[in-house]
C-alpha positions as CSV (number, residue, x, y, z in Angstrom):
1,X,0.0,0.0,0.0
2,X,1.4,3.5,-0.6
3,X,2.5,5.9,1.8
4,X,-0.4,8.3,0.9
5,X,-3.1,5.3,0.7
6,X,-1.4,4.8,4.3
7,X,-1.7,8.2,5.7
8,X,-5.3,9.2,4.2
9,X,-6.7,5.9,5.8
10,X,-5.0,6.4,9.5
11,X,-1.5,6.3,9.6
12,X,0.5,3.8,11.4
13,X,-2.1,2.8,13.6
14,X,-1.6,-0.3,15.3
15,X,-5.3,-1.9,14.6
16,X,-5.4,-0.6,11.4
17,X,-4.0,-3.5,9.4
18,X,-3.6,-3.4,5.6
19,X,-6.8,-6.2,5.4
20,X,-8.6,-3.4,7.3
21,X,-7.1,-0.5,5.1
22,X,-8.2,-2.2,2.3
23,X,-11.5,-3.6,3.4
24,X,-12.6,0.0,4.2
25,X,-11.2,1.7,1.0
26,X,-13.6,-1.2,-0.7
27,X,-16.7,-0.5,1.7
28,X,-16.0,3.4,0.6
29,X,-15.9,3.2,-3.2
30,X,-19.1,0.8,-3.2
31,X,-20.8,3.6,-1.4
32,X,-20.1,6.3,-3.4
33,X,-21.1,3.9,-6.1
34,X,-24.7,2.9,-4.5
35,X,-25.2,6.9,-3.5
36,X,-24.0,8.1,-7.6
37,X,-26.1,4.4,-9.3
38,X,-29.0,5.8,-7.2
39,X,-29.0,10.0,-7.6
40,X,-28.2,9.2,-11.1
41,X,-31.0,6.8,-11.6
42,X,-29.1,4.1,-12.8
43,X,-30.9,1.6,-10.5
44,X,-34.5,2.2,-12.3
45,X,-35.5,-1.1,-14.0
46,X,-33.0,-3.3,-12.6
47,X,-33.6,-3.1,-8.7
48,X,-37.8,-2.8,-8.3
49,X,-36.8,-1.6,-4.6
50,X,-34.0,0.5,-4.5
51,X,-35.0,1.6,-1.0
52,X,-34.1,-1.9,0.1
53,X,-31.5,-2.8,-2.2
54,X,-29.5,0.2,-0.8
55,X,-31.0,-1.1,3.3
56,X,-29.0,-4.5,2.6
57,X,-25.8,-3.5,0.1
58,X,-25.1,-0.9,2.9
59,X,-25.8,-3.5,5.4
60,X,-23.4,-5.8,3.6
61,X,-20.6,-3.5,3.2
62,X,-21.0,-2.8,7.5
63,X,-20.1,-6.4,7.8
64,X,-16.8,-6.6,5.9
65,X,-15.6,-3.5,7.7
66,X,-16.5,-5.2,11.0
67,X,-19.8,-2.6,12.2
């Protein structure tokens, strides 16, 4: 991981391995992704409930960071 990926996501901190570094860079980009696929409207026609969809893929992506 680079020194910058490092520092933006916590420094050095002890409990702040690179598995959770990385799980929580993934947990990020998937949520800008469900927040953009849904004020974009790019959900309409292939989720019928996005309100729930978005309940369970956030629910999902609390998991692998551990919440």
């Amino acid at each position: 991981m680079s020194d910058a990926a490092v520092e933006i996501l916590g420094g050095e901190h002890p409990s702040l391995d690179e598995t959770v570094r990385v799980r929580a860079l993934l947990a990020w980009s998937a949520l800008f992704g469900a927040v953009s696929s849904e004020l974009f409207r790019h959900l309409v026609g292939s989720v019928p409930d996005t309100d729930r969809w978005f309940d369970r893929a956030v629910g999902e992506l609390a998991g692998l960071i551990g919440l």
